[in-house]
VOPAGU-2260 file (C-alpha; in pm, 1 decimal, decimal comma):
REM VOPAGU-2260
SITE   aa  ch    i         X         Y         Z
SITE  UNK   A    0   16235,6    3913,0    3387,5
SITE  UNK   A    1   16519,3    3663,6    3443,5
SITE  UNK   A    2   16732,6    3857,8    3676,4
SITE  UNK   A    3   16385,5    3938,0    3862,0
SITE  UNK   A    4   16483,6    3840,7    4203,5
SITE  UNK   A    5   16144,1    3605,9    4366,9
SITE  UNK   A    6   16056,2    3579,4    3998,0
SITE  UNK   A    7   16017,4    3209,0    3739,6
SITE  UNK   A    8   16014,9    3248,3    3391,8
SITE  UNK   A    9   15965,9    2894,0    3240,1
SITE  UNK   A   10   15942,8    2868,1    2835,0
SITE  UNK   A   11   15889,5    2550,5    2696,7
SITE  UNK   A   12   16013,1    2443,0    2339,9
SITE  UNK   A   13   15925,4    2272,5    2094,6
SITE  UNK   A   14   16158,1    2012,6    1900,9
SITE  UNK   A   15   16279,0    2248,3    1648,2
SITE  UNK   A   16   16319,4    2560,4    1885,7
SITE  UNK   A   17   15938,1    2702,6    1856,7
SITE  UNK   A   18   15804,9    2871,0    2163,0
SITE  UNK   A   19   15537,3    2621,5    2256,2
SITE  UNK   A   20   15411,5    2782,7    2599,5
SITE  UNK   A   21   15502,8    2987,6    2910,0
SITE  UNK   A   22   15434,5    3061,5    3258,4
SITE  UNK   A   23   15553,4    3340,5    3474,0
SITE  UNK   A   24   15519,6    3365,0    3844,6
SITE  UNK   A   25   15651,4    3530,9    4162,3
SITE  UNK   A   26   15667,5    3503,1    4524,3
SITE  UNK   A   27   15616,8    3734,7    4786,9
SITE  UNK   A   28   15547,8    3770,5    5179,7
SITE  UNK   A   29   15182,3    3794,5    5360,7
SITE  UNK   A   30   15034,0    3810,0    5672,2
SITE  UNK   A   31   14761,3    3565,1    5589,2
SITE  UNK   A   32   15013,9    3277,7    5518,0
SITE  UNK   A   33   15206,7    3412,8    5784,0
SITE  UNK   A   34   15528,8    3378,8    5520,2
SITE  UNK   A   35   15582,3    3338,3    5148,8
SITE  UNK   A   36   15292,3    3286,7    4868,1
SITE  UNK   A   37   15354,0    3209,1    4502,5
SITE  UNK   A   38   15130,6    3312,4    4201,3
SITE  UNK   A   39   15121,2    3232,2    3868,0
SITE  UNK   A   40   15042,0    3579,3    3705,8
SITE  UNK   A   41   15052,5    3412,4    3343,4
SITE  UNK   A   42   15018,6    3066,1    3176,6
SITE  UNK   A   43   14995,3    3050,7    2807,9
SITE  UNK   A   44   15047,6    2716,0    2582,8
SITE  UNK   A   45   15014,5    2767,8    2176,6
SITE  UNK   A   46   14631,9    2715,1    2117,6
SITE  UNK   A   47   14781,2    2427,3    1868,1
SITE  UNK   A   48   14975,2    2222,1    2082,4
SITE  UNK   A   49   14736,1    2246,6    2395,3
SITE  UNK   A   50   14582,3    1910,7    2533,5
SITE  UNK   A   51   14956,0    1784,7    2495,8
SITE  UNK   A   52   15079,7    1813,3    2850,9
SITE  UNK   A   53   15276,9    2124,0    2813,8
SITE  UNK   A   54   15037,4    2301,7    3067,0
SITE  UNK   A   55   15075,8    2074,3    3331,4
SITE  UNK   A   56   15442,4    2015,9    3281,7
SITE  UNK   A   57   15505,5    2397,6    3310,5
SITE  UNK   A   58   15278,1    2398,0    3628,7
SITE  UNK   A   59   15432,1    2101,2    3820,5
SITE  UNK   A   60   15767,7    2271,3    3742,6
SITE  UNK   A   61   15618,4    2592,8    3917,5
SITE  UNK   A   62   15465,5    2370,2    4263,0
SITE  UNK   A   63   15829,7    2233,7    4271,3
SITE  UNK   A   64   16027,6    2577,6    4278,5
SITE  UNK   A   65   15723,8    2749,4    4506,6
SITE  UNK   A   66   15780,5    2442,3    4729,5
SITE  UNK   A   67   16146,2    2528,3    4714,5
SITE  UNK   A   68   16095,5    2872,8    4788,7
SITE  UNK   A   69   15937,0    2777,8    5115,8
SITE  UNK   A   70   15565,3    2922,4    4988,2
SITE  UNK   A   71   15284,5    2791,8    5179,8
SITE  UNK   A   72   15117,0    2804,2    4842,6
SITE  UNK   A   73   15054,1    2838,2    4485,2
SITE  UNK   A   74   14784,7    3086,9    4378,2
SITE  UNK   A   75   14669,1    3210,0    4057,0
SITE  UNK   A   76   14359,3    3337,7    3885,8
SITE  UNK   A   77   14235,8    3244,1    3588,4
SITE  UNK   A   78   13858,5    3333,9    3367,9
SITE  UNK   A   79   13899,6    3096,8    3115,7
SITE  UNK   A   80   14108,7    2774,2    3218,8
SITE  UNK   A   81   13933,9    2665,3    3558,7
SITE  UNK   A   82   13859,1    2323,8    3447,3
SITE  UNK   A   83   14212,6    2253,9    3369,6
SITE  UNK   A   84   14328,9    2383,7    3704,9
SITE  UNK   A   85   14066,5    2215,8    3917,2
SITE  UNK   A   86   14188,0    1876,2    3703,5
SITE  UNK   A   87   14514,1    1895,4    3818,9
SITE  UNK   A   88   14397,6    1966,1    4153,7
SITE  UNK   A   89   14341,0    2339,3    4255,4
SITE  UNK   A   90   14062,5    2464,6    4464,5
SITE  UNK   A   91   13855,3    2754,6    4334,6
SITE  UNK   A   92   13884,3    2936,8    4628,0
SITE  UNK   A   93   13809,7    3295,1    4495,2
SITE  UNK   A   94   13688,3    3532,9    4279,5
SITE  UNK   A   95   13937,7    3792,7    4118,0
SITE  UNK   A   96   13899,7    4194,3    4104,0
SITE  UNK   A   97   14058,9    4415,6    3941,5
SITE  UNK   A   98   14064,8    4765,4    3834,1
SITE  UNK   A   99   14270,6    4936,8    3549,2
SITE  UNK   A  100   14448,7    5233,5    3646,2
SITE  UNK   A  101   14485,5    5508,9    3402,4
């Protein structure tokens, strides 16, 4: 995933070296921005060290480099976490389909 070209792989540590959390996101073109887009397609933070700041931290880093990419935004979707995204500021502005392929 690191040599992913449009791709962010963030992993933050703990003090002694433990995986702590992650987020992993990409940009790409659209018509509807008329230009670049960046999602987050995954944000995890250990279930023990949550409510510690390591979500946001990994997030801010990711509005930084999809400002720096020249995105006109940062998308994700997300079931479970909505009241941590709309607290640091995200609008629910849709709902998210899917279908699995076999």
């Amino acid at each position: 995933m690191v040599d992913v070209p449009d791709t962010l792989l963030l992993v933050a540590e703990t003090a002694d070296g433990r995986i702590a959390g992650y987020l992993l996101g990409n940009t790409h073109l659209t018509f509807l921005a008329n230009g670049r887009v960046a999602w987050v397609e995954e944000l995890m933070v250990d279930e023990n060290l949550r409510q510690h700041g390591i979500g946001r931290q990994l997030m801010e880093h990711a509005e930084h480099w999809a400002h720096a990419t020249g995105a006109a935004y940062l998308a994700l979707a997300s079931r479970r976490a909505g009241p941590f995204y709309l607290a640091l500021g995200y609008d629910d502005s849709a709902v998210f389909y899917k279908k699995t392929l076999s």
